[in-house]
C-alpha positions in Angstrom: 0.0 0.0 0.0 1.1 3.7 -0.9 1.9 6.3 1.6 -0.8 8.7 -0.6 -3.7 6.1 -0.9 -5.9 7.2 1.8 -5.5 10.6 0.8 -6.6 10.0 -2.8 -10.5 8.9 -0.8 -10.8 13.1 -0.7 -8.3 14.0 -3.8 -10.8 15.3 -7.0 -14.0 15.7 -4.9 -16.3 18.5 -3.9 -15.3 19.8 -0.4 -18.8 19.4 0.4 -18.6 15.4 0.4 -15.7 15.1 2.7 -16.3 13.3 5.9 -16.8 15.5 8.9 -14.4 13.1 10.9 -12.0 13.6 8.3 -11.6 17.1 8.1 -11.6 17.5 11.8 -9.2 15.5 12.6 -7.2 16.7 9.9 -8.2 20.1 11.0 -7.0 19.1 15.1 -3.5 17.5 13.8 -3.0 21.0 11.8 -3.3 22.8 14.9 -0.6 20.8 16.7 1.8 21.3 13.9 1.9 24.8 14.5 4.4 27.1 15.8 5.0 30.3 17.0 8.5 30.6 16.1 8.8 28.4 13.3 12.2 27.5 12.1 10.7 26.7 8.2 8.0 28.1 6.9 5.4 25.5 4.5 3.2 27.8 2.4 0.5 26.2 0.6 -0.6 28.2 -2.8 -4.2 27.2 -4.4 -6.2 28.8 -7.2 -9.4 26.5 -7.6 -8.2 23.8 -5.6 -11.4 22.8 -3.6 -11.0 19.7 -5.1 -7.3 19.1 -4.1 -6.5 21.0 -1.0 -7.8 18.6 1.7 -5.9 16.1 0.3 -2.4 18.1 0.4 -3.3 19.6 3.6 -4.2 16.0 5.1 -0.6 14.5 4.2 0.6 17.6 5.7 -1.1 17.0 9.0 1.0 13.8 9.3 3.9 15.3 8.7 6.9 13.7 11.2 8.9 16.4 11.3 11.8 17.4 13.9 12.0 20.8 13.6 9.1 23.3 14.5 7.1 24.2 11.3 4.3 27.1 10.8 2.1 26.0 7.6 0.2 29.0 5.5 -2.1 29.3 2.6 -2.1 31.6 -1.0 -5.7 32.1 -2.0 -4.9 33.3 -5.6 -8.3 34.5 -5.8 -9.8 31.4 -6.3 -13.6 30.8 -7.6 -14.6 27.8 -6.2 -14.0 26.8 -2.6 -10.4 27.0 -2.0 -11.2 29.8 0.6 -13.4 27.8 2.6 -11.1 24.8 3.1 -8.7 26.8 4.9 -11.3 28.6 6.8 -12.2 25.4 7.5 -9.1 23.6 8.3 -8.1 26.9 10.6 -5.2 27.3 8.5 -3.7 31.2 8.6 -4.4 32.2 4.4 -3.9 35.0 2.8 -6.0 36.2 -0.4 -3.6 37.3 -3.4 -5.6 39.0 -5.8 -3.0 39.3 -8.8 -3.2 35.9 -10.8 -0.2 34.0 -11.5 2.5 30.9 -9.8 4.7 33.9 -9.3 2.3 36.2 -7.3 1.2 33.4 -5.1 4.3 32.5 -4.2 5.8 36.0 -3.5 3.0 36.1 -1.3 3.8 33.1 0.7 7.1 34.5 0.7 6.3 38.0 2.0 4.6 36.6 4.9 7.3 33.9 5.9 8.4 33.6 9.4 11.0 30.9 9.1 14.5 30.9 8.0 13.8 28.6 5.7 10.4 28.2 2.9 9.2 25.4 1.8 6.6 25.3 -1.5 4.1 23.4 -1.5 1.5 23.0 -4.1 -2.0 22.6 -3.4 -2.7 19.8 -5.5 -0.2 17.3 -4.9 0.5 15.3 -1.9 3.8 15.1 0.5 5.3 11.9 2.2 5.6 12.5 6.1 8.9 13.5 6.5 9.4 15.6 3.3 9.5 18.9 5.2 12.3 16.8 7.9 14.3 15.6 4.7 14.2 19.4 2.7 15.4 21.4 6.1 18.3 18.2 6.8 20.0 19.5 3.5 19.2 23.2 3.7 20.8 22.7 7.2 24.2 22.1 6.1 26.2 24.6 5.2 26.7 26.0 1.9 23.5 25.6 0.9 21.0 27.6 -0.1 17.8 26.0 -2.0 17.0 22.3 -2.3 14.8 20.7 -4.6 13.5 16.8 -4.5 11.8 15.0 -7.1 8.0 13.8 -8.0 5.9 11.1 -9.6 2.2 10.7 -10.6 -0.6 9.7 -9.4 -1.2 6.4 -10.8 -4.8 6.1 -12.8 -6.4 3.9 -15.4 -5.0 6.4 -18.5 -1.9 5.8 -17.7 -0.3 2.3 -16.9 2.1 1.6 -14.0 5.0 0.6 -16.5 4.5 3.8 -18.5 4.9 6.0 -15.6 7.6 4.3 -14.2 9.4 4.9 -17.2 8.7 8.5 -18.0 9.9 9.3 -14.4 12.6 7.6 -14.7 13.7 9.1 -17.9 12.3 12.6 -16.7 14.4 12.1 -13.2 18.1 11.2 -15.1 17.5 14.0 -17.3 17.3 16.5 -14.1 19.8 15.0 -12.3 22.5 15.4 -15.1 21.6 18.7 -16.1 21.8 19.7 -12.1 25.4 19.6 -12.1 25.7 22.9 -14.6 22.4 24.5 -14.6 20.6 23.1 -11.2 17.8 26.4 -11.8 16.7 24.0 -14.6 15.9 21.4 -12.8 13.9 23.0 -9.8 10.0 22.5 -9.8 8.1 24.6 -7.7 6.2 22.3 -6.4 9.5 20.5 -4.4 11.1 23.5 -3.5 13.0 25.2 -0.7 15.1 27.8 0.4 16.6 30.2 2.8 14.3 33.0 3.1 16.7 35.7 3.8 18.2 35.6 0.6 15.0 34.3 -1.1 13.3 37.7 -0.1 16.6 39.5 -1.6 16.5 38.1 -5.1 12.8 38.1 -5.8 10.3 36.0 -7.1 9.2 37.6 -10.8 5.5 38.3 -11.6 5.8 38.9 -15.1 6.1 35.6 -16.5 3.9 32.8 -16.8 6.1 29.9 -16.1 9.5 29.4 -14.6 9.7 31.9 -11.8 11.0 29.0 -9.6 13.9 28.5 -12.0 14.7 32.3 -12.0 14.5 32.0 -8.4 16.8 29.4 -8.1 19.0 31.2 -10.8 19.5 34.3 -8.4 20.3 32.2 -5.7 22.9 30.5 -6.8 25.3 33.4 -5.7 24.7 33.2 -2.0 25.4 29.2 -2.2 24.8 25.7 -3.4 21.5 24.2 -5.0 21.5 20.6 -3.3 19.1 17.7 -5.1 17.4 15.2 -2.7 16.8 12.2 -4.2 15.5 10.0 -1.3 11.6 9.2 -1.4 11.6 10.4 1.9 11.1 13.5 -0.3 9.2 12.4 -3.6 5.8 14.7 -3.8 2.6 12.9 -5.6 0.7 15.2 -8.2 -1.5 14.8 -10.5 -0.9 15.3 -14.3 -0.7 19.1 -14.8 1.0 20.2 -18.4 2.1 16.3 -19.0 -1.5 15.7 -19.4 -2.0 18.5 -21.6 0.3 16.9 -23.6 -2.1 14.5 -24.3 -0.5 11.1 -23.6 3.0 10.0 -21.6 4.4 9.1 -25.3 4.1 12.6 -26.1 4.8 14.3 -23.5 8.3 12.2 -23.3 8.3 12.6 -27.3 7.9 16.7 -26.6 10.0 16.6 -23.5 12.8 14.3 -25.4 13.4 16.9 -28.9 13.8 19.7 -26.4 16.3 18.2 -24.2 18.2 16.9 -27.8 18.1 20.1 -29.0 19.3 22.1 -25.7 21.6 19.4 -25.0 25.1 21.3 -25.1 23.3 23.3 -22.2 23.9 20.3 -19.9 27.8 20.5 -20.2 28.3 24.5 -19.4 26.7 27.3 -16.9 24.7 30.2 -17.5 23.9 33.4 -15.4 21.6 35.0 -17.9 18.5 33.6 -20.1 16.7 35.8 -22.5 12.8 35.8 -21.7 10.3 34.2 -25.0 8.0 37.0 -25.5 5.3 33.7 -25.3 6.3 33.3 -21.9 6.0 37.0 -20.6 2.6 38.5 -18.6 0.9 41.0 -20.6 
């Protein structure tokens, strides 16, 4: 049995159809993980997640975690009823009208207690000592963001081989390219940071995607960018832009021409990308 299978009982349905028991005792373990001078800072960021948000903030309930950990929300404005399941669950939100992964997470940011932040997306899932595992590294010294890795939510479109295979193509890839351009291969969903120096690079607004990476990319001159590998740390998400794609053969057909064509990139650093006009907020 998987860590995230009694999670999935509340992952893709109505808040209105979760059990009572459920969300208060998700709601009462919440409560216990919080402190008042929190050493790392989890911020939760949610735009229509009604459907997803118990389910995140349930494996974050049971997290086993050594250090003391305060756990806010990013209401990106949401439609549905992302607001109420933080109401509910008595988690401390806050509502960030501006809509984009970058202004949610600046938001999170902004209101950060801990030395250290950890991102957390509201529709995917953490393993209990994921937040234990990201602050370990971020501990030692040099370093200054971690990221960690993720897998899907198995389903009847996709078969177990098939997954199995695209991550494990998917997780080389990052891994290699780590070593000379690690702000390629940090996903915002699975990562962390020192605050401090987090708050002095900025995270951009004015793009649609990659504002982790350009995070990460700023970074880089304070210290280190460490890569967890351990499923101690492995998130569980659903399919997001691979499922736009269509399929797992072409995503990885999509994913695989790319990484030919930018394949030089793996072998040399770079401290400056030029934004695609395609990628930048109007």
């Amino acid at each position: 049995m998987s860590w995230y299978n009694k999670y999935i009982e509340v992952y893709e349905k109505p808040f209105s159809e979760a059990p009572q028991r459920i969300v208060n005792d998700v709601r009462n373990k919440l409560q216990i993980t919080q402190s008042e001078e929190p050493l790392v800072t989890v911020s939760v960021i949610a735009y229509n997640e009604e459907k997803h948000l118990l389910a995140c903030l349930w494996s974050l309930s049971e997290m086993q975690c050594k250090y003391p950990v305060e756990i806010i929300g990013v209401n990106n404005d949401s439609k549905d009823k992302t607001e109420e399941v933080f109401k509910a669950l008595g988690i401390p939100y806050y509502n960030e009208f501006q809509h984009s992964c970058g202004y949610a997470r600046r938001c999170g940011l902004e209101h950060a207690k801990g030395k250290y932040h950890i991102n957390i997306d509201a529709d995917s899932m953490y393993p209990a000592k994921y937040v234990e595992t990201m602050v370990n590294k971020l501990e030692k010294p040099g370093i200054v963001a971690v990221s960690s890795l993720w897998s899907y939510i198995p389903d009847k479109q996709h078969s177990w081989i098939g997954l199995k295979a695209y991550e494990l193509s998917r997780d080389l890839y990052l891994f290699i390219q780590s070593f000379k351009r690690p702000e390629l291969s940090v996903r915002g969903l699975v990562f962390a940071y020192n605050t401090a120096y987090a708050k002095t690079v900025g995270i951009r607004v004015d793009i649609i995607r990659g504002e982790d990476g350009s995070l990460a990319l700023g970074l880089k001159k304070f210290g280190k960018i460490a890569f967890v590998r351990s499923r101690k740390a492995r998130a569980i998400t659903g399919y997001g832009t691979v499922g736009a794609d269509g399929s797992l053969l072409n995503s990885f057909a999509k994913r695989l021409v790319k990484g030919v064509r930018n394949a030089t990139g793996l072998f040399f650093s770079k401290k400056r990308y030029k934004d695609k006009k395609s990628n930048l907020i109007k």
